[in-house]
LUMLUM-894604 format. One line per field, with one value per residue: residue in one letter; residue number from 0; x, y, z of N, C-alpha, C in turn. Coordinates in Angstrom, 3 decimals. Layout:
BEGIN
gulum	(a;...)
kolse	(NUM;...)
n.px	(X;...)
n.py	(Y;...)
n.pz	(Z;...)
ca.px	(X;...)
ca.py	(Y;...)
ca.pz	(Z;...)
c.px	(X;...)
c.py	(Y;...)
c.pz	(Z;...)
# end
This chain:
BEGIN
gulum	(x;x;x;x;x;x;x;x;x;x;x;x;x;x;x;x;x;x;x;x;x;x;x;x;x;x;x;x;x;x;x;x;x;x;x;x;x;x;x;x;x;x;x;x;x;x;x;x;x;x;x;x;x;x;x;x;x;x;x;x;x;x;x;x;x;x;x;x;x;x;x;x;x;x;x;x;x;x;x;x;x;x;x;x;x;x;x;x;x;x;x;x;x;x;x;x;x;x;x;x;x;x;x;x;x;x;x;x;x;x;x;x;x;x;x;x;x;x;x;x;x;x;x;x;x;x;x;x;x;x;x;x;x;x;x;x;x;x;x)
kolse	(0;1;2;3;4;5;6;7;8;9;10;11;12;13;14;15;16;17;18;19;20;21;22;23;24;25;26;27;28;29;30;31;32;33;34;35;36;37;38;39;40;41;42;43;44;45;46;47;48;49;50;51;52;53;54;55;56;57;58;59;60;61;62;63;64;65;66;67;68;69;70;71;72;73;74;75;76;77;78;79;80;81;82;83;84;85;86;87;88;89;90;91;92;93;94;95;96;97;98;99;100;101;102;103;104;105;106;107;108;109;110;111;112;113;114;115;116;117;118;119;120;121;122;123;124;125;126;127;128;129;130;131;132;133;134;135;136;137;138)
n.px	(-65.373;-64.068;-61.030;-58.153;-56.145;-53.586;-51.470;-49.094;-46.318;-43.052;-39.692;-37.927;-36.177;-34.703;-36.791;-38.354;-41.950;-44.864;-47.997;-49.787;-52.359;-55.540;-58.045;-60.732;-63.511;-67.135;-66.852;-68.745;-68.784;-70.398;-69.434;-66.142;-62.692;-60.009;-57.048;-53.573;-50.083;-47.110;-44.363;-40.966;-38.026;-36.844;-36.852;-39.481;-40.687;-43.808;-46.628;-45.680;-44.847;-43.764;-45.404;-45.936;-48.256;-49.456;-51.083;-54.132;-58.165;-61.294;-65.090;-65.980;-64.639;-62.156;-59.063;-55.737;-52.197;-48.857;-46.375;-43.698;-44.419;-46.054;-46.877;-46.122;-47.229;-50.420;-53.715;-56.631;-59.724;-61.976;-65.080;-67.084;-65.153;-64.236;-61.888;-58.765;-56.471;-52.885;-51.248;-47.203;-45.336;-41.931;-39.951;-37.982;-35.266;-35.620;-38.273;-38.221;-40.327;-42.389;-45.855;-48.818;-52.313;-55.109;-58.303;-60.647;-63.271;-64.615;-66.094;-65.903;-63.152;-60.798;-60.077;-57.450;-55.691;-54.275;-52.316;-48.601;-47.596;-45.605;-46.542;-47.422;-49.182;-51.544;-51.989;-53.345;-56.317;-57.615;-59.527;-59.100;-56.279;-54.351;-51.817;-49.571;-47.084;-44.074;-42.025;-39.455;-36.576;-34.104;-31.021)
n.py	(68.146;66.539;64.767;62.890;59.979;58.595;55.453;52.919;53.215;52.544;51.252;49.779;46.828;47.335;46.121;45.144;45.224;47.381;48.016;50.274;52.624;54.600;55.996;57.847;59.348;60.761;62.483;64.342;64.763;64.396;62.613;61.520;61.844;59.788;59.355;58.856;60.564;61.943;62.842;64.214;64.223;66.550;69.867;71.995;75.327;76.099;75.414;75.894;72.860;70.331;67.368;64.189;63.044;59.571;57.239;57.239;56.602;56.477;56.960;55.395;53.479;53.353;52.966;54.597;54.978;56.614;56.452;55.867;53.925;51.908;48.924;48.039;49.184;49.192;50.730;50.558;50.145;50.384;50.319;49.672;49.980;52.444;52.825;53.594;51.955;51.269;49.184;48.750;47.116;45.444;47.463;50.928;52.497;55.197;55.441;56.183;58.165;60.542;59.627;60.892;60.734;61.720;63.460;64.830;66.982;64.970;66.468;67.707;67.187;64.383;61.921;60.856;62.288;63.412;61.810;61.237;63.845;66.250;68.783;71.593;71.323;72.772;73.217;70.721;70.647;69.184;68.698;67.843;66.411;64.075;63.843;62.290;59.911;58.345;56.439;54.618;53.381;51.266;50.657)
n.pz	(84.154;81.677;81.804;80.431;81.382;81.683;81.257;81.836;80.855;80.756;81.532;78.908;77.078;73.435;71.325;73.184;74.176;75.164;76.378;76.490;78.134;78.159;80.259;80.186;80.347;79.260;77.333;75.175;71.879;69.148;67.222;66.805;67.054;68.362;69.456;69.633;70.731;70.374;72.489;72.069;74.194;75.301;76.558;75.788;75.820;77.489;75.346;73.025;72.773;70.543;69.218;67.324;66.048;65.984;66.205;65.631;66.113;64.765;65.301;64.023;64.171;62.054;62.090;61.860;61.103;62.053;59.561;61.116;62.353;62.024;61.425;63.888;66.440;67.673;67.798;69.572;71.297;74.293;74.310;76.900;79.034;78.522;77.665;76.015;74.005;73.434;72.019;72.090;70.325;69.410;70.215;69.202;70.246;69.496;70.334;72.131;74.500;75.570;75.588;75.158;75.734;73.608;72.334;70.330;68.555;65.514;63.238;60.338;59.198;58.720;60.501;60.234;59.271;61.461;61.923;61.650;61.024;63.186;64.734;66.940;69.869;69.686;67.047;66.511;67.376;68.699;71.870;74.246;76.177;77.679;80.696;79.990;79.384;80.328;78.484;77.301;75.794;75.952;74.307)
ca.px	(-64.203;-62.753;-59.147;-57.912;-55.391;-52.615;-50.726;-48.464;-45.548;-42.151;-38.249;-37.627;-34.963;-35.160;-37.398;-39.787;-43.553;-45.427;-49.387;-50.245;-53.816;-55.698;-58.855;-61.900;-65.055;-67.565;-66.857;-69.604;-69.064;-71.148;-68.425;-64.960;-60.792;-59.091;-55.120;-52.030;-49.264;-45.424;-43.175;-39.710;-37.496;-36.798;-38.079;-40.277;-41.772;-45.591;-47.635;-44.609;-44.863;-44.031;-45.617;-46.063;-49.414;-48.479;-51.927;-56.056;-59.496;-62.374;-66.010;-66.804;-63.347;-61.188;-56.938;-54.340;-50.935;-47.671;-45.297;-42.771;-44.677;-46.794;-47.045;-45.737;-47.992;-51.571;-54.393;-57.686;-60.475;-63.139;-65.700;-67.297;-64.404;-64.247;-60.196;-58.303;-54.887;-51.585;-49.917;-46.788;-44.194;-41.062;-39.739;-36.870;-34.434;-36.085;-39.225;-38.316;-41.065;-43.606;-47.104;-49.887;-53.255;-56.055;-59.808;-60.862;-64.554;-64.629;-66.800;-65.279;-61.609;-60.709;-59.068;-56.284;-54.863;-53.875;-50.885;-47.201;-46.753;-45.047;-47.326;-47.954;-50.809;-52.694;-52.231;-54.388;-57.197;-57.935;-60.010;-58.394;-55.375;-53.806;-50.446;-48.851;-46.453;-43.018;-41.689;-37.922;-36.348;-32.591;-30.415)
ca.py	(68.326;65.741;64.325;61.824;59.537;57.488;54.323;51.844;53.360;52.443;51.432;48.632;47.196;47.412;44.559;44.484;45.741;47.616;48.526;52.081;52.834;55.783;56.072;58.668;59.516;62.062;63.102;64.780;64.790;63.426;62.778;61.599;61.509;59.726;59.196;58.774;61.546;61.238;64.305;63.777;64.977;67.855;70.514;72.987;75.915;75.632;76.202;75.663;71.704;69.714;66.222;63.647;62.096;58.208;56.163;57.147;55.720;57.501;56.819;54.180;52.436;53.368;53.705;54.897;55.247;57.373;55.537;55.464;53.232;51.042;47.516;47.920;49.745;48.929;51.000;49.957;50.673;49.539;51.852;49.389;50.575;53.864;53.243;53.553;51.295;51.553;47.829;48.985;46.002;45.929;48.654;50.992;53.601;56.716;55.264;57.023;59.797;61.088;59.495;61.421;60.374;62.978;63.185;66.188;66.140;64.399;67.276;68.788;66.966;63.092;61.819;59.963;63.890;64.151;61.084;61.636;65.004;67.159;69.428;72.192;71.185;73.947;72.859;69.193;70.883;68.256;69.680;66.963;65.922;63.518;64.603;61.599;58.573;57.851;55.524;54.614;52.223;51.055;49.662)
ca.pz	(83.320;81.452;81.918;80.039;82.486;80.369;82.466;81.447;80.422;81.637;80.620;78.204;76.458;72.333;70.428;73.863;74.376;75.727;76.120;77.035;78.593;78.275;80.777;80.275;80.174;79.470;76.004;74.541;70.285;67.812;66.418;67.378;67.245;69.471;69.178;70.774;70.129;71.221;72.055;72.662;76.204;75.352;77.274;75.646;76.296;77.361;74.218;71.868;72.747;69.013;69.542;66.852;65.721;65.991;66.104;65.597;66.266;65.053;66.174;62.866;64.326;61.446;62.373;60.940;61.618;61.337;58.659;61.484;63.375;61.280;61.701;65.465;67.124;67.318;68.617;70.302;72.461;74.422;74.722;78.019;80.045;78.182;77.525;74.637;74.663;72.364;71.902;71.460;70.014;68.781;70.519;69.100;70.686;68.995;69.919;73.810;73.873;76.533;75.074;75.307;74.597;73.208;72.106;69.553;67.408;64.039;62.594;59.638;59.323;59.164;61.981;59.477;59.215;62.838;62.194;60.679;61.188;63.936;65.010;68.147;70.724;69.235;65.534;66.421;67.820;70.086;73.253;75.814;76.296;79.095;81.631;79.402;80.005;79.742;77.694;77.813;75.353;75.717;73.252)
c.px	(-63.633;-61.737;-59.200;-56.508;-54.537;-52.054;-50.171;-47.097;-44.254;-40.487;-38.483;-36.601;-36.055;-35.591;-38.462;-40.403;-43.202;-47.070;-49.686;-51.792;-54.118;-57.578;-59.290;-63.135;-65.772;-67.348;-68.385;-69.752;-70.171;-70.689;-66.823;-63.563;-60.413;-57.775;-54.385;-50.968;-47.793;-44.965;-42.118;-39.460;-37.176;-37.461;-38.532;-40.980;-43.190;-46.256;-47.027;-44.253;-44.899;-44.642;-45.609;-47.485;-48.849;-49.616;-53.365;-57.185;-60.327;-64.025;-66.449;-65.845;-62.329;-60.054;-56.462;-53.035;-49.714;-46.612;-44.352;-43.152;-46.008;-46.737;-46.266;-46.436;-49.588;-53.109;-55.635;-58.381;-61.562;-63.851;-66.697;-66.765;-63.855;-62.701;-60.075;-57.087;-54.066;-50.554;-48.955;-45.405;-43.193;-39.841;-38.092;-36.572;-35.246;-37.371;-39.663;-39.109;-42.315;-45.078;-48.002;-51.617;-54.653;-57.555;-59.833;-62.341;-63.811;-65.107;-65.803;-63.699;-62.080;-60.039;-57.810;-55.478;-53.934;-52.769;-49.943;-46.437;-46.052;-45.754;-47.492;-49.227;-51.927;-53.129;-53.165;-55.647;-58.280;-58.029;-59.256;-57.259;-54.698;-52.268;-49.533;-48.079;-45.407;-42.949;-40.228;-37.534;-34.672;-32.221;-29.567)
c.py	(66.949;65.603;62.949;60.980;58.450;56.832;53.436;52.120;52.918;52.221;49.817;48.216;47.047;46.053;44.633;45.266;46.376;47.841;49.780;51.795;54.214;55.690;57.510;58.486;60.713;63.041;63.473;65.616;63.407;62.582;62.517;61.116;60.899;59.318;59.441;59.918;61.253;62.729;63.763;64.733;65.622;68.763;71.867;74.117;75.785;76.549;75.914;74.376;70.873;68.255;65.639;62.756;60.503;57.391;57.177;56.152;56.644;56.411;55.381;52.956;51.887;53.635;53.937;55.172;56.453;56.181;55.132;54.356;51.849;49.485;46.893;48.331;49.612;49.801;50.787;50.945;50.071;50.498;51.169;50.565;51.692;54.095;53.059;53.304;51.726;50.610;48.557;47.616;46.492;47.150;49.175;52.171;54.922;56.050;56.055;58.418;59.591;60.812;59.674;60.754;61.544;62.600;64.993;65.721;65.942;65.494;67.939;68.532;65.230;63.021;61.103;61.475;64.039;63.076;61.427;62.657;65.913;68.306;70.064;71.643;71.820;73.544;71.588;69.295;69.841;69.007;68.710;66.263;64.816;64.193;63.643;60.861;58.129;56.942;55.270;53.707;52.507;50.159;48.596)
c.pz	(82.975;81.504;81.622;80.747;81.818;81.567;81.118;80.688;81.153;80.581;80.229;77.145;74.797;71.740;71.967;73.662;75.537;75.538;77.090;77.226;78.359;78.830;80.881;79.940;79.745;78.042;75.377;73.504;69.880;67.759;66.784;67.064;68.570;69.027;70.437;70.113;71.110;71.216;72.765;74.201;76.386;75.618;76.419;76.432;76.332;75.849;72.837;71.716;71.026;69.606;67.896;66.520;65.240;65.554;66.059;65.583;65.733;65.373;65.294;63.357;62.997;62.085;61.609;61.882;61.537;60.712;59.999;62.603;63.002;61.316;63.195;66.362;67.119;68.461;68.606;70.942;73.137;75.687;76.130;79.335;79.716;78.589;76.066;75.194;72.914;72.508;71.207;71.031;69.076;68.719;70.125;69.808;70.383;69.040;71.739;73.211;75.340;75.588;75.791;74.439;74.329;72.747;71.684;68.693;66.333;63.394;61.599;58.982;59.386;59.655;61.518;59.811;60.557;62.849;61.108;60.299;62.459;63.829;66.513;68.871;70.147;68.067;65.660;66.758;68.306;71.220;74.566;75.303;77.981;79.695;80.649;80.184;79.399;78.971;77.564;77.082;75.286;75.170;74.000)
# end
């Protein structure tokens, strides 16, 4: 069973960094999405979770972004150590969110689609997801 294992989150004030990790293995697509997704602290019911598509990789090593996060956020990978990271700089107040990082196939869909909208777990149809990683920014 895959599990994808996110680190590096913590509290910071606004204007600093951070770099998020996301450690797995074991994926077996063709074909692949990977991204970072944000949901705010509000507690949801299970299943009814909204998150945010924020950053993508797919397998050729195209990204994309969500507008609200575009020239601050930068995502990576390095398929050696079979992580995927999320420089995040610049950090603002509404940028506090539980980041999750995910892995779904490429087959059929471009992986640009899965940033900028607010979307259910279900709606990204991404097969793995990580437990996710605070994030905390004070003004």
């Amino acid at each position: 069973q895959v599990q994808p294992v996110e680190s590096g989150g913590g509290s910071v004030q606004a204007g600093g960094s951070l770099k998020l990790s996301c450690a797995a293995s074991g994926y077996v697509y063709s074909r692949i999405c990977l991204g970072w997704f944000r949901q705010g602290l509000r507690i949801e019911r299970e299943g009814n979770e909204v998150r945010e598509g924020v950053a993508v990789i797919d397998d050729d090593g195209k990204t994309d972004y969500a507008n609200s996060v575009k020239g601050r956020f930068t995502i990576s990978q390095d398929n050696a150590k079979k992580t995927l990271y999320l420089q995040i700089d610049s950090l603002k107040p509404e940028d506090t969110a539980i980041y999750y990082c995910a892995a779904g196939p490429r087959e059929g869909r471009i992986c640009s689609t899965l940033v900028g909208g607010n979307r259910t777990v279900w709606d990204y149809g991404m097969d793995y997801w990580g437990k996710g990683t605070l994030v905390n920014v004070s003004s």
